[in-house]
Structures are given as C-alpha cells and as structure tokens.
C-alpha positions as CSV (number, residue, x, y, z in Angstrom):
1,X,-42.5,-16.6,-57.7
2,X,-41.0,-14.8,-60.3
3,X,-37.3,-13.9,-59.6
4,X,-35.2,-11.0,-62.1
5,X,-32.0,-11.3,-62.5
6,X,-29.9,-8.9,-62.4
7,X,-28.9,-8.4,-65.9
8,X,-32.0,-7.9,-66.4
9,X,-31.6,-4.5,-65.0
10,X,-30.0,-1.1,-66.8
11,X,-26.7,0.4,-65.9
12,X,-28.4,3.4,-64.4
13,X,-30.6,1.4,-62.3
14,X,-28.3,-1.2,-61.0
15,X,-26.1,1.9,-60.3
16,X,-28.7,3.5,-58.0
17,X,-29.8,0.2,-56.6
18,X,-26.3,0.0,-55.4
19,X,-25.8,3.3,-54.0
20,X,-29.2,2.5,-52.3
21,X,-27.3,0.1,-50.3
22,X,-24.6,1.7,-49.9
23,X,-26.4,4.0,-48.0
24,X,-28.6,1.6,-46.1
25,X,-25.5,-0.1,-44.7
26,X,-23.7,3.5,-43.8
27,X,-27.1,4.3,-41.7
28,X,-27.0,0.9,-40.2
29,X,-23.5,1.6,-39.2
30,X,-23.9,4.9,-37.9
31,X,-27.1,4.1,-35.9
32,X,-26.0,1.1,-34.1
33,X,-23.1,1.8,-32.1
34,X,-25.7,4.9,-30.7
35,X,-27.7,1.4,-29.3
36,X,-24.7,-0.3,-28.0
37,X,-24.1,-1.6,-24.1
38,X,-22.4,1.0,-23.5
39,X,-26.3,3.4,-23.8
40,X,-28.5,3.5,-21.3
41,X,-31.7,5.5,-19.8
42,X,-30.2,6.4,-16.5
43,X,-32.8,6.3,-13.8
44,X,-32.8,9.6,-11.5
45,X,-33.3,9.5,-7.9
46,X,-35.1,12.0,-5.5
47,X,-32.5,12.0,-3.1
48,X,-29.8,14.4,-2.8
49,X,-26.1,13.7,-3.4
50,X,-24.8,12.1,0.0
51,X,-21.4,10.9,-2.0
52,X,-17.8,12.7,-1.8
53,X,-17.9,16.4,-3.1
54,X,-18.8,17.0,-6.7
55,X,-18.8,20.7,-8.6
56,X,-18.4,21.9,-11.9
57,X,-15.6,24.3,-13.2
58,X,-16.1,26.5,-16.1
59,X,-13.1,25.9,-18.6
60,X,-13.7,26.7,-22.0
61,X,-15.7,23.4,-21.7
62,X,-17.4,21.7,-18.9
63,X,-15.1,20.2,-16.2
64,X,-16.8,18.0,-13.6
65,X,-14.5,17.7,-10.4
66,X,-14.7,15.2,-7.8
67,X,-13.0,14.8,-4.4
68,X,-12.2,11.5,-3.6
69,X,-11.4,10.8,0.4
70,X,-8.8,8.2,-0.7
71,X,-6.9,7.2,-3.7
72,X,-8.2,4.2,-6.0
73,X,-11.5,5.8,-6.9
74,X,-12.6,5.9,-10.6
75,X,-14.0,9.1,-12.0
76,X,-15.5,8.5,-15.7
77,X,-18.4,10.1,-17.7
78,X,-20.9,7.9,-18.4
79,X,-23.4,10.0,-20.8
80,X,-24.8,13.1,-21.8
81,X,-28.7,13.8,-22.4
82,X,-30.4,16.6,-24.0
83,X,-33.2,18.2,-22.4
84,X,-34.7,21.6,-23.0
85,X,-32.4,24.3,-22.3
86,X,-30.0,21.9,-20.9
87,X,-27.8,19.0,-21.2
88,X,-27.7,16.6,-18.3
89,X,-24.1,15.0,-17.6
90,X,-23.9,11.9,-16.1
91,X,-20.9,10.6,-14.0
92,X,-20.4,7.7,-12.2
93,X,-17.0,7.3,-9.0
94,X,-16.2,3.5,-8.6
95,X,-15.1,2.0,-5.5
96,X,-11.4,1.0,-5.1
97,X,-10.8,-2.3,-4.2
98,X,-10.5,-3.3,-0.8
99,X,-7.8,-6.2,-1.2
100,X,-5.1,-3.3,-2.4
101,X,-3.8,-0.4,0.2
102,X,-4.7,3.0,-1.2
103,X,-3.6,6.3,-0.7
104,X,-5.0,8.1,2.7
105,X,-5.3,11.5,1.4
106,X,-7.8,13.2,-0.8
107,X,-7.8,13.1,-4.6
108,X,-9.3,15.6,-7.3
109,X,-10.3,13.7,-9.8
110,X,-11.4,16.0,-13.5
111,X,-13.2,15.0,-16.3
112,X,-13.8,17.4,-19.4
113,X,-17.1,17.1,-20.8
114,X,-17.3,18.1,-24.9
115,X,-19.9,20.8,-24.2
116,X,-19.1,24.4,-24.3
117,X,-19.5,26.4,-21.6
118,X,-22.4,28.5,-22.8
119,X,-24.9,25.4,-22.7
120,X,-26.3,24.9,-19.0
121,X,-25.6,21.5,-17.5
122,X,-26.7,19.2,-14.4
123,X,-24.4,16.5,-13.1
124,X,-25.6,13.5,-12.1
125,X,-23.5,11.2,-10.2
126,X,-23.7,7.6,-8.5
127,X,-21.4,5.4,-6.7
128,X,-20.4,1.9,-7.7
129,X,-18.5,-0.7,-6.0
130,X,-15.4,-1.7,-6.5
131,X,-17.1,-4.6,-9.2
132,X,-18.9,-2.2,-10.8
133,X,-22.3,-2.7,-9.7
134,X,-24.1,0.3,-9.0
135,X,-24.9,1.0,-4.7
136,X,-28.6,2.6,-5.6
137,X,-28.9,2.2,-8.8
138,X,-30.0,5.5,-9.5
139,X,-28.1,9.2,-10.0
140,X,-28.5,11.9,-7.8
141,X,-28.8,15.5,-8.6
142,X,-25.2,17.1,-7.6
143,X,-24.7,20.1,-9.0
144,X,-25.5,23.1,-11.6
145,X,-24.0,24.8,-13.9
146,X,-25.2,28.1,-12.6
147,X,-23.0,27.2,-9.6
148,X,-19.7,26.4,-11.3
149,X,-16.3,27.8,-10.2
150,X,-13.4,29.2,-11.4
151,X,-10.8,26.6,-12.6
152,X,-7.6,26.9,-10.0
153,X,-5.0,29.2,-10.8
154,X,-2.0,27.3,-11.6
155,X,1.3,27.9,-9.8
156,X,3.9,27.9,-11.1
157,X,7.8,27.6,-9.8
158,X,10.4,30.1,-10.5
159,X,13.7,29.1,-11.6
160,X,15.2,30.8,-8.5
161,X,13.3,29.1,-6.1
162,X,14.3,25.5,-7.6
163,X,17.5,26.4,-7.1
C-alpha cells in the first residue's frame, strides 16, 4: 500500500483538501444535533383529547394555551413537523408531583411556537407523569388552527384606582 505524503501535494490542492474538511466537519456539526435525544417520531393516537383544556391563540405567532386544574403542571413544546399545508406542533403537560402540595386553582399555562401565524397548525398533546414517563404513549389530536381565538385583552390598572 502505497501511502503520499503530504508534501507531496501542491499548495492549491492541499488548500482545497482542507477546505474539504472543513466543510465535512461543519455538515457533521450541523446535522447531528437534528439526530439528538431530544428528536423523535411521535406516535399519533386515534383517540380524541380527554386531558385538561387545550386551544390555540393567534398572536403574531402560534400560542398554544393550556388549562391546568391545579398548579405544578409542566407545559413545554416538544417538536414541530412539517406536513403538507401544515405544521403539526407537539406538546406535552407533565404531572406535578404528588409528595409536594400544589395550588387548587386553575392555571393557564402559554407557550409560543416560532411559526407565524399565516402557516396552519394541529396541536398534539399527551400527558406524562410526574417522572416523565408518558401515560399512553401516544399524542392526541387537540386542536386546529382554524379554531384559534383571540389573545385576551389585557387590563390594565389606572393610576386612580391604585390609589
């Protein structure tokens, strides 16, 4: 086997050899973190939605809301998908922990997708426990963008009444 060494090589070849590389590693870079844990193929179930409330508001982007009966939950975006003519928005609420006391009342819970509100979404959702293991496994169809509401209209206090 006949190895070259590389002074064997031009200027202008070792040159583009290098920024071959160079290149090779930046795509390596880029494309791996896309492949991390943290990417999945979620797995949609048939069923409909039978967790607390979930809607979408349209603000300038995408803002899925939920309603948790109690405080503790986690609200968090898990992924987004492309489809045709749609993006699908994944979401998961998390369990709180039974050995801590919670708040009894409900809690609105946003997150704000990146997506513009002129692309059509479906959320997904599922529920985890408190460990982070999913209930069923699977999301569930909760809601349309074509349904989405109006944001609230924030109130605001007048100086006069705070005094």
């Amino acid at each position: 086997m006949n190895i070259v060494h590389p002074a064997c090589f031009s200027r202008k070849v070792a040159a583009i050899a290098r920024l071959a590389l160079l290149g090779l590693a930046a795509a390596c870079f880029v494309a791996l973190p896309s492949c991390g844990p943290g990417r999945f193929v979620p797995s949609k179930s048939e069923t409909g939605w039978n967790g607390p409330p979930i809607w979408i508001e349209s603000t300038p982007e995408w803002t899925v809301v939920a309603k948790a009966p109690t405080g503790g939950w986690q609200f968090t975006l898990d992924q987004l998908m492309e489809q045709r003519g749609r993006t699908e928005v994944f979401v998961t609420l998390k369990r709180p922990n039974p050995s801590y006391l919670v708040t009894a009342a409900e809690v609105e819970q946003r997150v704000t997708t990146p997506l513009k509100n002129n692309v059509p979404i479906w959320v997904y959702a599922r529920i985890q426990n408190y460990r982070g293991q999913p209930e069923d496994g699977s999301f569930a169809l909760v809601d349309k963008s074509v349904n989405a509401k109006a944001p609230p209209e924030r109130v605001e206090k007048k100086e006069e009444d705070s005094k």
